[in-house]
C-alpha positions in Angstrom: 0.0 0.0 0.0 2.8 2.2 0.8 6.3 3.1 -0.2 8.6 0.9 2.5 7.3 2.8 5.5 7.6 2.1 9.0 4.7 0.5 10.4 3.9 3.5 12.6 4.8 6.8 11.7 4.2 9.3 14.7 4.8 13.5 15.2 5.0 15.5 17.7 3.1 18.9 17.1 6.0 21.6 18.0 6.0 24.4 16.7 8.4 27.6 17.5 5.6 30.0 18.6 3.5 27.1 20.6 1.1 26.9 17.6 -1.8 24.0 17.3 -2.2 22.2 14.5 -5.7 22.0 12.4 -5.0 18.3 11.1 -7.1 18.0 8.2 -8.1 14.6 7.5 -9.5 14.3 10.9 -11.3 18.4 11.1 -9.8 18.8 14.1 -7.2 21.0 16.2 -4.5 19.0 18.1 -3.0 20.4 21.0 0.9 21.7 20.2 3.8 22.0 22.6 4.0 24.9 24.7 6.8 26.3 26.2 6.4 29.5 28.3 10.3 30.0 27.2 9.1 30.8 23.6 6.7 33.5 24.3 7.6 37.6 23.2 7.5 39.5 25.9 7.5 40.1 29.7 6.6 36.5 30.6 8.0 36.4 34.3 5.2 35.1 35.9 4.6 32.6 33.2 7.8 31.0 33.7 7.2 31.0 37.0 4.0 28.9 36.6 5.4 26.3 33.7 8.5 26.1 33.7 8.6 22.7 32.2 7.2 22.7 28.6 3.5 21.0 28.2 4.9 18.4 25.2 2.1 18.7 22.0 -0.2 15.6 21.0 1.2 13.3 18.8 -0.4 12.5 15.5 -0.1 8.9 13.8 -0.9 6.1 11.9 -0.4 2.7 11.9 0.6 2.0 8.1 0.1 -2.1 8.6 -3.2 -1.9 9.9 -4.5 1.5 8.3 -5.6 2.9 11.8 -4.6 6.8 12.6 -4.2 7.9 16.2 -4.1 11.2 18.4 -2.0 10.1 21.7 -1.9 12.5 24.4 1.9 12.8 25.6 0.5 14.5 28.9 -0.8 11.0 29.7 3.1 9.0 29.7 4.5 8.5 33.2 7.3 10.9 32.9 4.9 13.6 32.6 2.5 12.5 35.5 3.4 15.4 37.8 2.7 18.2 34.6 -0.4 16.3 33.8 -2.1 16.5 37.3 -1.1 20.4 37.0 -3.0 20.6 33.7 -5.6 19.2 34.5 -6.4 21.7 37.6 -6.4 24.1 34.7 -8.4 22.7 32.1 -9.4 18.8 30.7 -6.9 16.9 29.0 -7.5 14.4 26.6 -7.7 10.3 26.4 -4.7 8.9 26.4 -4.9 7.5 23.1 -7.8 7.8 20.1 -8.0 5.3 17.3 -9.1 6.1 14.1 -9.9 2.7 12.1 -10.0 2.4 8.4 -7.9 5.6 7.8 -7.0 6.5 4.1 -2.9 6.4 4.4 -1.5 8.3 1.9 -3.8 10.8 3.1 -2.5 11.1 6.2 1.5 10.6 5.5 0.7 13.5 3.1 -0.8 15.6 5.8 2.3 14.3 8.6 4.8 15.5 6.4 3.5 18.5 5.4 3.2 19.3 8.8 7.0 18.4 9.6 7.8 20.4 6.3 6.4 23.3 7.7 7.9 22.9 11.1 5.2 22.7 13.2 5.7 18.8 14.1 8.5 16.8 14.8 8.8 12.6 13.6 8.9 11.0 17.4 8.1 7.4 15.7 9.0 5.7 12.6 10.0 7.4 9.2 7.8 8.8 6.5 8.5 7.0 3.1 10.4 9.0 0.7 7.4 8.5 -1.8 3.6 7.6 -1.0 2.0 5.4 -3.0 -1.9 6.6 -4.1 -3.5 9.8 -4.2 -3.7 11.6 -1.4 -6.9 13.5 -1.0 -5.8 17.4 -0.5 -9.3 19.0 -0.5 -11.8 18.6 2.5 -14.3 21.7 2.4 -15.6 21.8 -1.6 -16.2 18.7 -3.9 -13.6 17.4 -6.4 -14.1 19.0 -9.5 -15.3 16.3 -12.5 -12.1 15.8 -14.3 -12.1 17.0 -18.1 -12.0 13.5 -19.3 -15.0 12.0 -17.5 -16.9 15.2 -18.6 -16.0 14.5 -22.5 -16.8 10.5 -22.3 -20.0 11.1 -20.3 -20.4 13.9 -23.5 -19.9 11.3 -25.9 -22.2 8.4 -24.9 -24.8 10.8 -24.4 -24.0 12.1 -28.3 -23.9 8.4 -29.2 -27.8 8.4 -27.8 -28.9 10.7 -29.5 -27.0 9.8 -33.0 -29.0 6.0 -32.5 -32.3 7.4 -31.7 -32.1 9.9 -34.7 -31.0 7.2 -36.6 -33.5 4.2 -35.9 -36.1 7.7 -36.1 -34.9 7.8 -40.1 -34.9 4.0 -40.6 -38.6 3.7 -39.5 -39.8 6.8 -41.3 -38.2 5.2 -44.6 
């Protein structure tokens, strides 16, 4: 199905200004790194109150058994201590959500263009040098009809009409 990828492929969203990430094939934000460090400005008292960077979500998907993923790095034992301080401020999500039946080379396309961008990091796996089948890049308005299609469908209908205009004449004659 795939171009000799590993069988997950996982990123970090981490961004340099803390940024989230609107993940496309799923509609969906997902949480980024923060890390009071990288904010402009007088940010004293936000050091002071997270020192330690929150790590972002981790978007991936299982190439073998074409299920996606959202993990929540919060939710990993080295980070219990952050993760009981986050969560006195606001929810935090399940530790892990499965998406089964994913379209692949839909979402490699959408990892990497999110590591080309610099907004995620790989954490797992590698994404393949090339991805095999057509990635779909267009969520909000239809596919346009493709050119071709439009001409055939053109044709048989011009074939129709051609018959019935013909078997017309034959039967008048």
């Amino acid at each position: 199905m795939v171009a000799k990828a590993a069988d997950v492929v996982a990123v970090e969203i981490d961004g340099p200004l803390n940024e989230a990430h609107y993940f496309r094939p799923l509609g969906r934000r997902v949480r980024g790194r923060f890390d009071a460090h990288r904010v402009a400005g007088d940010t004293g008292r936000l050091v002071q109150a997270w020192p330690d960077p929150i790590p972002g979500q981790r978007i991936g998907v299982d190439v073998a058994a074409g299920e996606g993923f959202i993990e929540e790095s919060l939710c990993d034992p080295q980070h219990a201590a952050l993760k009981a301080k986050a969560e006195r401020v606001g929810a935090v999500g399940p530790p892990r959500e499965v998406f089964a039946g994913v379209h692949v080379p839909t979402w490699l396309f959408w990892l990497r263009q999110a590591v080309e961008a610099g907004i995620a990091r790989i954490v797992q796996g590698t994404l393949p040098a090339t991805i095999d089948g057509s990635p779909q890049r267009e969520f909000i308005t239809p596919k346009a009809a493709d050119p071709i299609d439009r001409l055939a469908v053109a044709m048989e209908r011009q074939n129709e009409l051609l018959l019935k205009l013909l078997t017309k004449r034959n039967l008048e004659a």
